[in-house]
C-alpha positions as CSV (number, residue, x, y, z in Angstrom):
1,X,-69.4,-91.1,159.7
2,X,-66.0,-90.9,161.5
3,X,-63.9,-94.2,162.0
4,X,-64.3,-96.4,165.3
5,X,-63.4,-94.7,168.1
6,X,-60.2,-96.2,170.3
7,X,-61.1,-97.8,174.0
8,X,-60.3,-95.4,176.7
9,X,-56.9,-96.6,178.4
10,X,-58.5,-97.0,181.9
11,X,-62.1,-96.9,183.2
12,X,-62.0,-93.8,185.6
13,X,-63.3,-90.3,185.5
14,X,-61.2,-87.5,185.5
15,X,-61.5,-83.9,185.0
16,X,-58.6,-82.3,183.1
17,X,-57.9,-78.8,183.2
18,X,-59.5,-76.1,181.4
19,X,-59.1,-72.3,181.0
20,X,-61.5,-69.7,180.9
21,X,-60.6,-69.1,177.2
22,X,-60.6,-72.6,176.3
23,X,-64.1,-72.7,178.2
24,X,-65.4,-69.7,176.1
25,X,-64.1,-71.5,172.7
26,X,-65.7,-74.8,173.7
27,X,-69.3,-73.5,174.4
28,X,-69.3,-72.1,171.3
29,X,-68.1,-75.0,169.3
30,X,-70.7,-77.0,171.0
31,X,-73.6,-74.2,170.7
32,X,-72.7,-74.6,166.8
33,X,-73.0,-78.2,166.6
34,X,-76.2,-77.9,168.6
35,X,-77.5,-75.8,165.9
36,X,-76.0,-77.8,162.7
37,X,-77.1,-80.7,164.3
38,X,-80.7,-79.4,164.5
39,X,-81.1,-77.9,161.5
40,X,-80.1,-80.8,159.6
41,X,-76.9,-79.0,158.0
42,X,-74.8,-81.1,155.6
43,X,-71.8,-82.8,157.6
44,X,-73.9,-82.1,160.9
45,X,-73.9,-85.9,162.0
46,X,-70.4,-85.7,161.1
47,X,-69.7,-82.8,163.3
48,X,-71.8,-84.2,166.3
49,X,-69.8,-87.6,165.8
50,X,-66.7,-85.6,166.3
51,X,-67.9,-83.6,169.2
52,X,-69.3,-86.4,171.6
53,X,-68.5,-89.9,170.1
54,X,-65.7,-89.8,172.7
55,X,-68.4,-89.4,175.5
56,X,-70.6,-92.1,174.1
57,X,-68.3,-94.3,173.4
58,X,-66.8,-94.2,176.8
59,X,-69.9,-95.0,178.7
60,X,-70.6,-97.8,176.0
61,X,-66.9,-99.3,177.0
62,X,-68.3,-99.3,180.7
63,X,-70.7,-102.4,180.3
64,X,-69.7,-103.8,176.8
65,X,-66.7,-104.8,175.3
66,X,-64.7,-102.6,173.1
67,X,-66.4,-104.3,169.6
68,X,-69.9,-103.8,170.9
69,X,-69.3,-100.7,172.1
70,X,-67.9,-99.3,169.4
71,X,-71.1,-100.4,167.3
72,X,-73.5,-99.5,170.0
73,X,-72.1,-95.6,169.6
74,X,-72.5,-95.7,165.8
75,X,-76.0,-97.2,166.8
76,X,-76.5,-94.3,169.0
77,X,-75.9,-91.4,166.0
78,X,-77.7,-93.0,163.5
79,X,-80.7,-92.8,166.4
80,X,-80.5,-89.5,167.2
81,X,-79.7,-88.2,163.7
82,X,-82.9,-89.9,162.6
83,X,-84.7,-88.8,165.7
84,X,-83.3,-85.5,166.1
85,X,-86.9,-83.2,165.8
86,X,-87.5,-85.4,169.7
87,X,-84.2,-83.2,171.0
88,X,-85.6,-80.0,173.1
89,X,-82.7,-77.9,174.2
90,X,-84.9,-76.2,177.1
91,X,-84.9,-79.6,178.6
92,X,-81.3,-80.2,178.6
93,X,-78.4,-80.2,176.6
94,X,-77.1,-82.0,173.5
95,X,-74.5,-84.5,175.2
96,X,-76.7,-85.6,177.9
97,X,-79.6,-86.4,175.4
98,X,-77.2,-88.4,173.4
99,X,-75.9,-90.3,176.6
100,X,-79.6,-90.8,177.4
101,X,-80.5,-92.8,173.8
102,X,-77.1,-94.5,174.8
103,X,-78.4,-95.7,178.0
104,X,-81.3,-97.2,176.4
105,X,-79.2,-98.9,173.8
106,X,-77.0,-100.5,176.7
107,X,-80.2,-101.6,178.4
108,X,-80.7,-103.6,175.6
109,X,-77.9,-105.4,175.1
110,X,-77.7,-106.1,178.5
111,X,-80.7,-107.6,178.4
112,X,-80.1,-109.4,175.4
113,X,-77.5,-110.9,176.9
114,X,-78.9,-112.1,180.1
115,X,-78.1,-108.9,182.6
116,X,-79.7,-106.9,184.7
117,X,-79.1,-103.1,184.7
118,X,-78.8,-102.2,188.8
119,X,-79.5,-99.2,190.8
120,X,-76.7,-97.3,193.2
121,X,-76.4,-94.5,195.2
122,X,-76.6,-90.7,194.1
123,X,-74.5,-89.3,191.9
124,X,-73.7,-86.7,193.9
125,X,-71.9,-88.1,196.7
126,X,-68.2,-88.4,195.8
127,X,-66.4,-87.1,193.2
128,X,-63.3,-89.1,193.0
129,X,-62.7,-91.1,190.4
130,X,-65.5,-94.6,190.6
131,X,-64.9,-97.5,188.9
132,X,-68.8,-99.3,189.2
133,X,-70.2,-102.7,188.5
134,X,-70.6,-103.1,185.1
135,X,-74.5,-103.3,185.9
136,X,-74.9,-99.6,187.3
137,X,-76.0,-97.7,184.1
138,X,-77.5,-95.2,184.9
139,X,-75.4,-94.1,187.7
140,X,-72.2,-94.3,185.7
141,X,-74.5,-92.2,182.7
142,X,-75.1,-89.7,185.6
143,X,-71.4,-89.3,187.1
144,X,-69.9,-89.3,183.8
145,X,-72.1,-86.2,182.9
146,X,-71.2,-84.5,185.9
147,X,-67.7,-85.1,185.5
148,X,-68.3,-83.3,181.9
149,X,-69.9,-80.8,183.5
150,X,-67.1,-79.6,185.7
151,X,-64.4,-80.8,183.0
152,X,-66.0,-77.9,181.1
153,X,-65.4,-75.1,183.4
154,X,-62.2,-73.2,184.2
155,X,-60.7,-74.0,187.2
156,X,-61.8,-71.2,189.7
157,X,-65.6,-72.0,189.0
158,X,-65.0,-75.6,189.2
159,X,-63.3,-75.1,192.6
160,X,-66.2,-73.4,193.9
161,X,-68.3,-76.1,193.1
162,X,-66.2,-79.2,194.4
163,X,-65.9,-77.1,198.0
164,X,-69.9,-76.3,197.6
165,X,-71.1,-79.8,197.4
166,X,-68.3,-82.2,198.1
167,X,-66.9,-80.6,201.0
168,X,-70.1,-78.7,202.3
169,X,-68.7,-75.3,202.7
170,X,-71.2,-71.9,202.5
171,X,-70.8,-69.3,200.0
172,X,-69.1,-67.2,202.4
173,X,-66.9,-70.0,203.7
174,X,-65.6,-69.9,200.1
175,X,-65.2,-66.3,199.7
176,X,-62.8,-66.6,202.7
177,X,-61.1,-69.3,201.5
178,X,-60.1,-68.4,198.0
179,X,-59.8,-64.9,198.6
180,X,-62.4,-63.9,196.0
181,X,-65.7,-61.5,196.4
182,X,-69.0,-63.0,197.9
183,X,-70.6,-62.5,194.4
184,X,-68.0,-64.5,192.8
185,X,-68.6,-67.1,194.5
186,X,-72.2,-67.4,194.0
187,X,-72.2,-66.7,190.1
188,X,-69.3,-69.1,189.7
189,X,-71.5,-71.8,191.5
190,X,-74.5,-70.6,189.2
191,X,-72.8,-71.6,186.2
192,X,-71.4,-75.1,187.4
193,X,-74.7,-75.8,188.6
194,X,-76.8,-75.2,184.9
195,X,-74.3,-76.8,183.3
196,X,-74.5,-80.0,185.6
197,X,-78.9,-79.6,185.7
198,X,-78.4,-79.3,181.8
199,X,-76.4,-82.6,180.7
200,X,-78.0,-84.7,183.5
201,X,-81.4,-83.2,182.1
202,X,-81.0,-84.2,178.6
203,X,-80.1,-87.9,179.9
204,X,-83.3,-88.1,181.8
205,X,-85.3,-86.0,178.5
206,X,-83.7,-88.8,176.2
207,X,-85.0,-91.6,178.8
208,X,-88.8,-90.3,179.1
């Protein structure tokens, strides 16, 4: 397995930017560590270390210290690798399952130590970048995915998608705005959308 992973220089959420190209390369780097990963390949666990120990390990970092955190995410590997015939891709995808057996892992220590995992609001609300208690785990599980969600599309669909649900404009409203066709629009806010219902439905998958 790959070496520890570094703590994340600040605890924010931030979407850098991606290209189309760059979002055509990256599905299909992670569509073939989906399937290595669940046909058991050699250097699989490596590969899906690679891919999404960053992710893990900064939710871990979120609620436990860097030294737990870091052996929480190797915890979390080991789980699913051994676990890996529970994963159902029709329920959602591979990083959200993965941040969902990382949720219950948290839980645990947590717990362990005394704390109480809280509830918060929706997701959904904001998207700036949140900084939460250090008991809201499932919320920050949840806005971290989204945030990987739109981190992984290019920046016209991802536009679409922040002025469809964070500033409550129609379709049409967007076709006027950015100067693109009707259709456009709605396909572009298609894909952001099964990308978000994916990852957030592999967190919940992994928690039932």
């Amino acid at each position: 397995m790959a070496a520890s992973v570094e703590a994340p220089a600040t605890e924010v959420i931030t979407v850098p930017v991606m290209t189309e190209a760059r979002e055509s390369a990256d599905v299909a780097a992670s569509a073939e560590v989906e399937r290595q990963f669940m046909t058991g390949d050699d250097g699989a666990l490596e590969a899906l270390y690679g891919a999404h120990a960053p992710l893990v390990f900064s939710y871990c970092n979120r609620t436990l210290d860097a030294a737990r955190a870091a052996d929480a995410t190797q915890d979390v590997f080991l789980g699913a690798w051994r676990s890996r015939e529970r994963y159902r891709p029709e329920a959602g995808s591979l990083p959200g399952w993965l941040l969902g057996i990382a949720r219950f892992k948290v839980i645990d220590i947590m717990r362990s130590d005394g704390r109480q995992p809280v509830s918060v609001p929706d997701p959904f609300d904001t998207i700036g970048d949140p900084v939460f208690e250090p008991g809201d785990v499932t919320a920050i599980g949840e806005r971290m995915l989204v945030a990987e969600a739109l981190s992984g599309l290019s920046e016209r669909p991802r536009e679409m998608v922040r002025l469809a649900f964070f500033e409550d404009l129609t379709h049409a409203q967007i076709a006027e705005r950015c100067d693109v066709p009707l259709g456009t629009v709605k396909s572009d806010i298609r894909r952001g959308l099964e990308k978000m219902r994916g990852l957030l439905g592999g967190f919940d998958d992994a928690w039932n």
